[in-house]
N, CA, C and O of each residue as an XYZ file, in Angstrom:
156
protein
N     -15.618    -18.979     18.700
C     -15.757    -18.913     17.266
C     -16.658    -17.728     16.907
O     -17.756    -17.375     17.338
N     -15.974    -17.314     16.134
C     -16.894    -15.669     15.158
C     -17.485    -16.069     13.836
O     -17.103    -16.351     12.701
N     -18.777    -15.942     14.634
C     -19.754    -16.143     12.804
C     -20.354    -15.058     12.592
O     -20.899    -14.507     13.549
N     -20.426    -14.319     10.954
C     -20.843    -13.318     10.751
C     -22.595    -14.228      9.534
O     -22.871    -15.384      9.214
N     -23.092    -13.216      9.349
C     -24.283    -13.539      8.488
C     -24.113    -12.679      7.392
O     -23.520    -11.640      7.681
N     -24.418    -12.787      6.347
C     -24.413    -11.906      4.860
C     -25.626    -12.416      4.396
O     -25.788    -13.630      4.266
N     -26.565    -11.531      4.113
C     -28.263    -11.300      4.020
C     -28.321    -10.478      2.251
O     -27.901     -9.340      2.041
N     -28.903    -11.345      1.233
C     -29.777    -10.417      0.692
C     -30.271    -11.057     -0.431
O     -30.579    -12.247     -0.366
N     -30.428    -10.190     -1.818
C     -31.011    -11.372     -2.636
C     -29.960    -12.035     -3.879
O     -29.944    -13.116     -4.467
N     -28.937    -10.548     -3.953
C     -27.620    -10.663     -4.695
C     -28.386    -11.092     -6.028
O     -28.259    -12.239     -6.454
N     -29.155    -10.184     -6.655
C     -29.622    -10.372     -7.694
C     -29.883     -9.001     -8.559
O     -30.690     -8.092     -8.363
N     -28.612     -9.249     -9.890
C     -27.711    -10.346     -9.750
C     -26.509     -9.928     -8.898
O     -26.431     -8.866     -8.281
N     -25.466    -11.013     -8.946
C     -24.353    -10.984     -7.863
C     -23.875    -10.153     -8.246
O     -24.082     -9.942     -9.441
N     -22.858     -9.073     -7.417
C     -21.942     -8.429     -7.907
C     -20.620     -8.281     -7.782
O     -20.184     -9.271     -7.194
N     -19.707     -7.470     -8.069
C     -18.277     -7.500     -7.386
C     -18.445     -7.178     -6.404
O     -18.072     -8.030     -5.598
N     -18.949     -6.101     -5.853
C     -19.523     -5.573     -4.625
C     -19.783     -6.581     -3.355
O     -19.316     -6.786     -2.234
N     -20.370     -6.869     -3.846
C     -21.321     -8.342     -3.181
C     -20.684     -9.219     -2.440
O     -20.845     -9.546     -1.265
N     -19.482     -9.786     -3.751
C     -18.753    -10.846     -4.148
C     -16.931     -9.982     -2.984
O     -15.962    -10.731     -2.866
N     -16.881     -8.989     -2.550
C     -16.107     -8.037     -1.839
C     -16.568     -8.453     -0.618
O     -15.798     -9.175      0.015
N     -17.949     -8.101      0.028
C     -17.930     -8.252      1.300
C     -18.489     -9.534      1.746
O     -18.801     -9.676      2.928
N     -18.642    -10.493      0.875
C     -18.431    -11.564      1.144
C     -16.701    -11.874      1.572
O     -16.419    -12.253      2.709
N     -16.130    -11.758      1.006
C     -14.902    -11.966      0.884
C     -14.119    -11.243      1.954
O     -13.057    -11.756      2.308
N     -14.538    -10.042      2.546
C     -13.911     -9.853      3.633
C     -14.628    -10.079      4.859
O     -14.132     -9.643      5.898
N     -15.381    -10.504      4.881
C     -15.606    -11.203      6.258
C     -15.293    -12.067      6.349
O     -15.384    -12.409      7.528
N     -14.811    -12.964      5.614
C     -14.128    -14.494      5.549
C     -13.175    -13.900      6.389
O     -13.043    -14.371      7.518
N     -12.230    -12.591      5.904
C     -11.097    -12.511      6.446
C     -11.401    -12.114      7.904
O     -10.447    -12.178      8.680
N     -12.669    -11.687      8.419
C     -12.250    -11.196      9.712
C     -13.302    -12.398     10.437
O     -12.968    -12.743     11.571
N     -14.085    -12.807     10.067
C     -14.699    -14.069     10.913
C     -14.113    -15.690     10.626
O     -13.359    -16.113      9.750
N     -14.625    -16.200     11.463
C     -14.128    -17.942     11.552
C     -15.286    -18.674     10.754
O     -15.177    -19.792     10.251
N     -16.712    -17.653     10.710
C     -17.428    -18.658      9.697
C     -18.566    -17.502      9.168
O     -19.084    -16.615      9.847
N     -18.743    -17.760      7.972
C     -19.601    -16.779      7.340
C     -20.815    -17.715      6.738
O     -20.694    -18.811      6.189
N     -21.894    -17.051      6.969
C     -23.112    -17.919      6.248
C     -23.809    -16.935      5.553
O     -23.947    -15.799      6.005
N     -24.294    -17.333      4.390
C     -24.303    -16.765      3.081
C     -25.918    -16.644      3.011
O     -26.301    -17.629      2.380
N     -26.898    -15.938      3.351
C     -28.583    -16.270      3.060
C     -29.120    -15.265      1.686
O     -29.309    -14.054      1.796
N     -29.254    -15.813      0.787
C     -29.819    -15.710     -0.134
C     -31.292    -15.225      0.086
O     -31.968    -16.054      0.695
N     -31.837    -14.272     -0.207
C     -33.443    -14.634     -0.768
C     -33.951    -14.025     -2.034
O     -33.330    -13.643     -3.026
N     -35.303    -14.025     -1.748
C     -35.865    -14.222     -3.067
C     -36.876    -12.582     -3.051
O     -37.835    -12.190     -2.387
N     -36.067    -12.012     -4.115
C     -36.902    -10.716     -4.332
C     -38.346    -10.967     -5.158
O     -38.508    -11.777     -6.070
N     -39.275    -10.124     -4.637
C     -40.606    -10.554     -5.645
C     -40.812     -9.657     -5.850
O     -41.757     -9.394     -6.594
């Protein structure tokens, strides 16, 4: 199984963002999404 990670604060979200989220779905079996928190 292929898991990729997508790192940042996505603030705010963008199409961009909302793109390579979306293609790593297509090339991995599991994508995990980490959010953080800009200060």
């Amino acid at each position: 199984m292929r898991k990729a990670v997508v790192a940042g604060s996505f603030d705010p979200i963008t199409n961009g963002h909302l793109d390579i989220i979306e293609r790593s779905s297509e090339l991995f079996d599991e994508v995990i999404v980490v959010l953080s928190h800009n200060v």
